[in-house]
One Martini backbone bead per residue (centre of mass of N, CA, C, O) as a GRO file, in nm:
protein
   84
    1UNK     BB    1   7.594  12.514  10.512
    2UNK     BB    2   7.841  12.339  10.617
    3UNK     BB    3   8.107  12.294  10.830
    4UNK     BB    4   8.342  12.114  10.917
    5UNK     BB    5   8.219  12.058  11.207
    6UNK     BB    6   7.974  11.969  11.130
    7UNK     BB    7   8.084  11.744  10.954
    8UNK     BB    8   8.245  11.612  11.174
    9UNK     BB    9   7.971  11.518  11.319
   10UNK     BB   10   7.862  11.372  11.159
   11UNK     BB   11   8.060  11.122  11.084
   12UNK     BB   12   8.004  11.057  11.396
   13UNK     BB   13   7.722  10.965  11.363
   14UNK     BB   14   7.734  10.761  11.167
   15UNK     BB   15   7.955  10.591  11.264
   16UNK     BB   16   7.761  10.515  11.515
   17UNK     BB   17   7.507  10.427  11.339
   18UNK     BB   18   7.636  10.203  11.224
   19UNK     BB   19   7.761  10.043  11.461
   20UNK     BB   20   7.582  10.084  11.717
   21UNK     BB   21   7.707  10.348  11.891
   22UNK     BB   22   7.747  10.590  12.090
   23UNK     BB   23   7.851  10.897  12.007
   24UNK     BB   24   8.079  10.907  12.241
   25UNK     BB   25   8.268  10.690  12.097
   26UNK     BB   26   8.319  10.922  11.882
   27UNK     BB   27   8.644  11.025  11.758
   28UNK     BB   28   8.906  11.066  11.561
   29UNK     BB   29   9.047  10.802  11.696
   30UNK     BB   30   8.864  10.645  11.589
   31UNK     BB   31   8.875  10.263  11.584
   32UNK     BB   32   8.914   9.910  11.544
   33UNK     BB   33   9.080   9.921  11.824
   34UNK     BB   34   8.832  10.083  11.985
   35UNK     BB   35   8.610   9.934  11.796
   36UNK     BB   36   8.519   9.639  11.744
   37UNK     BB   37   8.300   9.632  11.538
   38UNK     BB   38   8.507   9.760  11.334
   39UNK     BB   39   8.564   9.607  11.085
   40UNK     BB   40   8.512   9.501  10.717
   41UNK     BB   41   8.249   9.537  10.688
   42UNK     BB   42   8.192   9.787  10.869
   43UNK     BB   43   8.315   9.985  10.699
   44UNK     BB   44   8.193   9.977  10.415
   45UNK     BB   45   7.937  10.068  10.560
   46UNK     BB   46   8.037  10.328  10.625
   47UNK     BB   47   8.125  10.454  10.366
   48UNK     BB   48   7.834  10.424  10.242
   49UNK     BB   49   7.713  10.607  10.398
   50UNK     BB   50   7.872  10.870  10.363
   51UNK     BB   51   7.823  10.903  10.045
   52UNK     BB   52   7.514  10.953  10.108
   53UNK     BB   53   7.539  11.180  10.310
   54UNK     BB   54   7.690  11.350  10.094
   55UNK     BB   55   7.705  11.277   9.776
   56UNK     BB   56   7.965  11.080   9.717
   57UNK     BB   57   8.292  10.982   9.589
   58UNK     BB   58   8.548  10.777   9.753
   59UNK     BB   59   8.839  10.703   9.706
   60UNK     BB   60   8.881  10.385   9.729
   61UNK     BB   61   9.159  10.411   9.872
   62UNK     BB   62   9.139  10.594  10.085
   63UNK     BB   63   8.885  10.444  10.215
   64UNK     BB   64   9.017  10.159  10.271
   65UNK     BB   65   9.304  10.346  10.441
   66UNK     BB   66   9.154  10.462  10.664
   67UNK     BB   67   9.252  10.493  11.042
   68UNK     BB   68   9.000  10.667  11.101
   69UNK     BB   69   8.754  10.930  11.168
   70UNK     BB   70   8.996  11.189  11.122
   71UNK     BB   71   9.018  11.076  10.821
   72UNK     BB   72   8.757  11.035  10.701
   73UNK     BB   73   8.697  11.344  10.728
   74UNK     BB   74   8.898  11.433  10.554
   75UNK     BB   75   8.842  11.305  10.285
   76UNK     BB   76   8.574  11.445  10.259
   77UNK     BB   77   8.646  11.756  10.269
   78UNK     BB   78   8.796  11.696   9.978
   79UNK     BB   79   8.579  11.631   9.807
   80UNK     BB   80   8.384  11.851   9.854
   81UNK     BB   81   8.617  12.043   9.758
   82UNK     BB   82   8.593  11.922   9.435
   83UNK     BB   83   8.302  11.979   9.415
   84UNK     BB   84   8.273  12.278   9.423
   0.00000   0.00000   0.00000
């Protein structure tokens, strides 16, 4: 079972390999202002992403309106702990 430090470095290695960008360009602050690539399609595929890779479904407005990976980190968090 994963601890929650290792669940967001997963978050931050996913939002890298999704956007393709090196994994140290990612952390709790990165966002679409710090990272061009991170549109809104590209969000969308990160959401997919995490989904996939945790086995959850992240609640949409959530899912939506995270402005970071340190929110999107805490999001999982949250369902996996519903999940449980």
């Amino acid at each position: 079972m994963e601890t929650g430090v290792e669940r967001f470095e997963t978050v931050c290695a996913v939002v890298a390999e999704t956007l393709d960008v090196d994994r140290v360009e990612v952390d709790a602050d990165t966002c679409s202002a710090t990272l061009p690539v991170w549109d809104s399609l590209a969000h969308l595929m990160i959401i997919n992403a995490i989904e996939k890779r945790f086995a959850v479904a992240l609640p949409k407005r959530g899912a939506y309106t995270v402005k970071n990976v340190g929110e999107l980190a805490g999001l999982v968090e949250r369902q996996l702990g519903h999940a449980a």
